[in-house]
mmCIF file of the C-alpha atoms, coordinates in Angstrom:
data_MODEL
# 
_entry.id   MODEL 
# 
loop_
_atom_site.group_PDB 
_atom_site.id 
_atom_site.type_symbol 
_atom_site.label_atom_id 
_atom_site.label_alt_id 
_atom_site.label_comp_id 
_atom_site.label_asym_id 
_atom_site.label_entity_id 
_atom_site.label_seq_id 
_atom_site.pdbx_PDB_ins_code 
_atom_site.Cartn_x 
_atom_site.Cartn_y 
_atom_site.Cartn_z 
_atom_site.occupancy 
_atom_site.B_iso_or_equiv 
_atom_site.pdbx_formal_charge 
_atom_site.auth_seq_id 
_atom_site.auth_comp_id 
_atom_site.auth_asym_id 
_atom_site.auth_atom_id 
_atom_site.pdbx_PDB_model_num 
ATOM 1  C CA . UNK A 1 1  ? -20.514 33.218 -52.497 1.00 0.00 ? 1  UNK A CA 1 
ATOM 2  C CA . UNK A 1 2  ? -19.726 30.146 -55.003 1.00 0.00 ? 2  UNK A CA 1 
ATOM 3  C CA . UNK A 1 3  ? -21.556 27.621 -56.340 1.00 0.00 ? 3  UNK A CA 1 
ATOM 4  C CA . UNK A 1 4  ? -20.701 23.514 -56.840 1.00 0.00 ? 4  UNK A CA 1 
ATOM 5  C CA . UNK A 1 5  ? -18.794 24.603 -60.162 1.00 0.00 ? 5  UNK A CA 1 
ATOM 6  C CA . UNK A 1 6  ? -16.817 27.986 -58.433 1.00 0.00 ? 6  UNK A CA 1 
ATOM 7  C CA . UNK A 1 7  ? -19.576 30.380 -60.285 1.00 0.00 ? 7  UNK A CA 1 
ATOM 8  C CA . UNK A 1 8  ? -19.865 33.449 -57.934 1.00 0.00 ? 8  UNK A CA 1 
ATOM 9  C CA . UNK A 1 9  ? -23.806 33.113 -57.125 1.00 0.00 ? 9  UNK A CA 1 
ATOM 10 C CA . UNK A 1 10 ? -23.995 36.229 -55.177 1.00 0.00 ? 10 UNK A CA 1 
ATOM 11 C CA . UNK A 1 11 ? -22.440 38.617 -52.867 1.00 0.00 ? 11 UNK A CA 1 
ATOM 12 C CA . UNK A 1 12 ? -22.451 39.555 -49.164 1.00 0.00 ? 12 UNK A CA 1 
ATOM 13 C CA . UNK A 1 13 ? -20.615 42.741 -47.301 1.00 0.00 ? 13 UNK A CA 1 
ATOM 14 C CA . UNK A 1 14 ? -20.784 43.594 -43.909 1.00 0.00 ? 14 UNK A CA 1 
ATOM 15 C CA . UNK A 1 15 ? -21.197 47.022 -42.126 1.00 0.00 ? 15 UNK A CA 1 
ATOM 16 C CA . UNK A 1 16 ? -20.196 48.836 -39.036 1.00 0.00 ? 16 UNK A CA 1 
ATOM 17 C CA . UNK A 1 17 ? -18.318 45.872 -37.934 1.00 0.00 ? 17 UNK A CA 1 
ATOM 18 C CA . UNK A 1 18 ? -16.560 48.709 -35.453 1.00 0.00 ? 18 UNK A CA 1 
ATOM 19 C CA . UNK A 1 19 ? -20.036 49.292 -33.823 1.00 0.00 ? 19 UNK A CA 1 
ATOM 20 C CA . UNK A 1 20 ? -19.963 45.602 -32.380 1.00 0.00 ? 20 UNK A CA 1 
ATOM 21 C CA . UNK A 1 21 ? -19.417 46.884 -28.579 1.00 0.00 ? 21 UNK A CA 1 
ATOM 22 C CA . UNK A 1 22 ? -22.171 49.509 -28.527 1.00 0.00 ? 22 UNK A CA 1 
ATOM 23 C CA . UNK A 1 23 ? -24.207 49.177 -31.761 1.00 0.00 ? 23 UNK A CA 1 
ATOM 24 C CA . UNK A 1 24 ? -24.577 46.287 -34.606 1.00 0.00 ? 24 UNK A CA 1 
ATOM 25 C CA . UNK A 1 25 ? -23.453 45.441 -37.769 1.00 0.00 ? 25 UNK A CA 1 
ATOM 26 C CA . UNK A 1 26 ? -25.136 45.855 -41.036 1.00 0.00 ? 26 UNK A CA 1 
ATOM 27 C CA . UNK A 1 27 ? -25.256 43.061 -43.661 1.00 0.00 ? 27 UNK A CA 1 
ATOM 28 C CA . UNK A 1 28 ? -26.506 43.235 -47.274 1.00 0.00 ? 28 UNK A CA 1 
ATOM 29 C CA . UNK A 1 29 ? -27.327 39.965 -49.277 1.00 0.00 ? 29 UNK A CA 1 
ATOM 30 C CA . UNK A 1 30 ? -27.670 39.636 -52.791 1.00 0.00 ? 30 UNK A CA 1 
ATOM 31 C CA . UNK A 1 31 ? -28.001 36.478 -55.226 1.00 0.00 ? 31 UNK A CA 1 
ATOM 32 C CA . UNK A 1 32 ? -28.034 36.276 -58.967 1.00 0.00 ? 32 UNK A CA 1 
ATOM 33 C CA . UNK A 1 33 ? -31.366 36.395 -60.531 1.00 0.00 ? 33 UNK A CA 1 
ATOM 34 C CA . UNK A 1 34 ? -30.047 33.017 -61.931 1.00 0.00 ? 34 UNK A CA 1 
ATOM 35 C CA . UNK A 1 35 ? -29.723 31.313 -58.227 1.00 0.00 ? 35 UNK A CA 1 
ATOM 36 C CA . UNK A 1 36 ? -32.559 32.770 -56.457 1.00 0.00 ? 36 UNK A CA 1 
ATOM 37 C CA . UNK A 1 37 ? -35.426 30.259 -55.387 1.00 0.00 ? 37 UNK A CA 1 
ATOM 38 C CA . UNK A 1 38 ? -32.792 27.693 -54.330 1.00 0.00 ? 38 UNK A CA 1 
ATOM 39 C CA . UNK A 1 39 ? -32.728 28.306 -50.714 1.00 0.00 ? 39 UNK A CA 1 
ATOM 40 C CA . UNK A 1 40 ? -29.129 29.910 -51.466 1.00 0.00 ? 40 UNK A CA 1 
ATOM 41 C CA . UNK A 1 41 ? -29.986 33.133 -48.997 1.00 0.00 ? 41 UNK A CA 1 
ATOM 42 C CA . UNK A 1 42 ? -31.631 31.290 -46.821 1.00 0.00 ? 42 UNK A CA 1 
ATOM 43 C CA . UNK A 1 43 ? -28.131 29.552 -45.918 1.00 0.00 ? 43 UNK A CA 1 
ATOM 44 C CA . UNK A 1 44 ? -25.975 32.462 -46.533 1.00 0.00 ? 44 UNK A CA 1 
ATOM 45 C CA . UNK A 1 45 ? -28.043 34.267 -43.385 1.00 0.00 ? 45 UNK A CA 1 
ATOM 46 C CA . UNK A 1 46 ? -27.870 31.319 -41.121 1.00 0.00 ? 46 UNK A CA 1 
ATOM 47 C CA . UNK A 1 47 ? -24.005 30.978 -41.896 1.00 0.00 ? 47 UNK A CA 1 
ATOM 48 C CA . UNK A 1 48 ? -23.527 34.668 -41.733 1.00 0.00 ? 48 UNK A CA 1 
ATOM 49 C CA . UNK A 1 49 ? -25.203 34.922 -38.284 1.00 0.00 ? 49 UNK A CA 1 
ATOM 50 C CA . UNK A 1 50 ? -23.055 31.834 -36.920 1.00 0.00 ? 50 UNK A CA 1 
ATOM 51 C CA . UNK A 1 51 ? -20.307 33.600 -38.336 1.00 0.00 ? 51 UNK A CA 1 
ATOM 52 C CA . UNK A 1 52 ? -20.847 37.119 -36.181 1.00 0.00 ? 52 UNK A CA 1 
ATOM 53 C CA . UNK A 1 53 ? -22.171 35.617 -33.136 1.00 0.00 ? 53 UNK A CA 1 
ATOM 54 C CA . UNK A 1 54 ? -19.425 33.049 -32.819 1.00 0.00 ? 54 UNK A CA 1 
ATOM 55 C CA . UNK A 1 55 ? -16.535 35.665 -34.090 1.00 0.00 ? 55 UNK A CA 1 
ATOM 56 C CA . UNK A 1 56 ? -17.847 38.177 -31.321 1.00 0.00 ? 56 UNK A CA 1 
ATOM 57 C CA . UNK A 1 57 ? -19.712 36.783 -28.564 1.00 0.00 ? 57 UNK A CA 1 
ATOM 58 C CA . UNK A 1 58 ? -20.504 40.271 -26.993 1.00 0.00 ? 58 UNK A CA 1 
ATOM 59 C CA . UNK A 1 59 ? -22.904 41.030 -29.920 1.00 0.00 ? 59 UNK A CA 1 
ATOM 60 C CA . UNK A 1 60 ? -26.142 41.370 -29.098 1.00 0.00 ? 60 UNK A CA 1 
ATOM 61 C CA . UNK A 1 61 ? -27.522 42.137 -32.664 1.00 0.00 ? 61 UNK A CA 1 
ATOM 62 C CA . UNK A 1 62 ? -27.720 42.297 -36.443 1.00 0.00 ? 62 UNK A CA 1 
ATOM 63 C CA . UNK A 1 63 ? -29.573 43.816 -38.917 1.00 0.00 ? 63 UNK A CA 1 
ATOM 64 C CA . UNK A 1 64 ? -30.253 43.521 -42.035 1.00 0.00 ? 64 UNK A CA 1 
ATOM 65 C CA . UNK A 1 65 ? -32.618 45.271 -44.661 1.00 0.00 ? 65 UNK A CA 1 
ATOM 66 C CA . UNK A 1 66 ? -34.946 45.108 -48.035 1.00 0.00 ? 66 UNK A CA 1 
ATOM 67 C CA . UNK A 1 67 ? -37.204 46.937 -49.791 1.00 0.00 ? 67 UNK A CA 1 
ATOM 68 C CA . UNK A 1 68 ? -41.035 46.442 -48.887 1.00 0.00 ? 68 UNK A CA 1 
ATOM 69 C CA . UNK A 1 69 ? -42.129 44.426 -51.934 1.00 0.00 ? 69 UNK A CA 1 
ATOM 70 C CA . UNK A 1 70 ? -38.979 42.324 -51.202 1.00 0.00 ? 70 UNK A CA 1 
ATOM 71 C CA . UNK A 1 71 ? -41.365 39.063 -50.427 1.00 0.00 ? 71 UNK A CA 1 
ATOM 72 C CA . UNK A 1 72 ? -38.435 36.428 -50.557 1.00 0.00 ? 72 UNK A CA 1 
ATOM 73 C CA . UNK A 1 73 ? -36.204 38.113 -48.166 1.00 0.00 ? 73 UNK A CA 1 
ATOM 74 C CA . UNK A 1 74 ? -38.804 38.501 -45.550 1.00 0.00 ? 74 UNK A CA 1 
ATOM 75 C CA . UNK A 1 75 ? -39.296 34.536 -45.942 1.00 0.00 ? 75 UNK A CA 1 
ATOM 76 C CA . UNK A 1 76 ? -35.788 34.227 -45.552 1.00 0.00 ? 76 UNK A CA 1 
ATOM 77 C CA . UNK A 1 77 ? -35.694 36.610 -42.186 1.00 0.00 ? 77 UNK A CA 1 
ATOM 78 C CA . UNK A 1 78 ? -38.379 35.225 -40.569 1.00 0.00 ? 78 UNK A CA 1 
ATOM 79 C CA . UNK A 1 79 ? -37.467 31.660 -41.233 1.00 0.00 ? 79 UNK A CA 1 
ATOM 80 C CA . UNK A 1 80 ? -34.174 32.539 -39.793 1.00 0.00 ? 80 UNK A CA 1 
ATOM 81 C CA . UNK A 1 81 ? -35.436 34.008 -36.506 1.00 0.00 ? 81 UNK A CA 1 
ATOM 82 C CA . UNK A 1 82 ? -34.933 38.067 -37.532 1.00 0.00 ? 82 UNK A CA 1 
ATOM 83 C CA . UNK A 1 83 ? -37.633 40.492 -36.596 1.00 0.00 ? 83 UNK A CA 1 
ATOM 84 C CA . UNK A 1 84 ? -39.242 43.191 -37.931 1.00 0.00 ? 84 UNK A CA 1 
# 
């Protein structure tokens, strides 16, 4: 992930992309301490599920995880429609 000036603002890798026929893929999210509280997650999720669910239609799921105390990034799930 880049910013306006091409700084890399964060990072996101996907998981078990082999397990899209009978399972679901894995994501993990991060953002520089620097860029967090700018919605910046917030978008990456929404692009990154348009991204799996238009690149293979026969998913049914994603997932993604956090720790507990993790407040922000269970804003940014449930904003964006993930469950618990």
């Amino acid at each position: 992930m880049m910013s306006a000036t091409q700084e890399r603002v964060g990072l996101i890798r996907l998981y078990d992309l082999d397990d899209v026929d009978d399972g679901y893929p894995l994501f993990d999210l991060r953002i520089r301490a620097t860029y967090r509280g700018q919605g910046i997650g917030k978008q990456a999720v929404q692009w990154l599920t348009r991204y799996l669910f238009e690149t293979w239609p026969q998913l049914e799921r994603i997932a993604g995880t956090t720790r507990h105390d993790n407040q922000a990034m269970w804003q940014v799930f449930r904003h964006c429609g993930y469950a618990k």
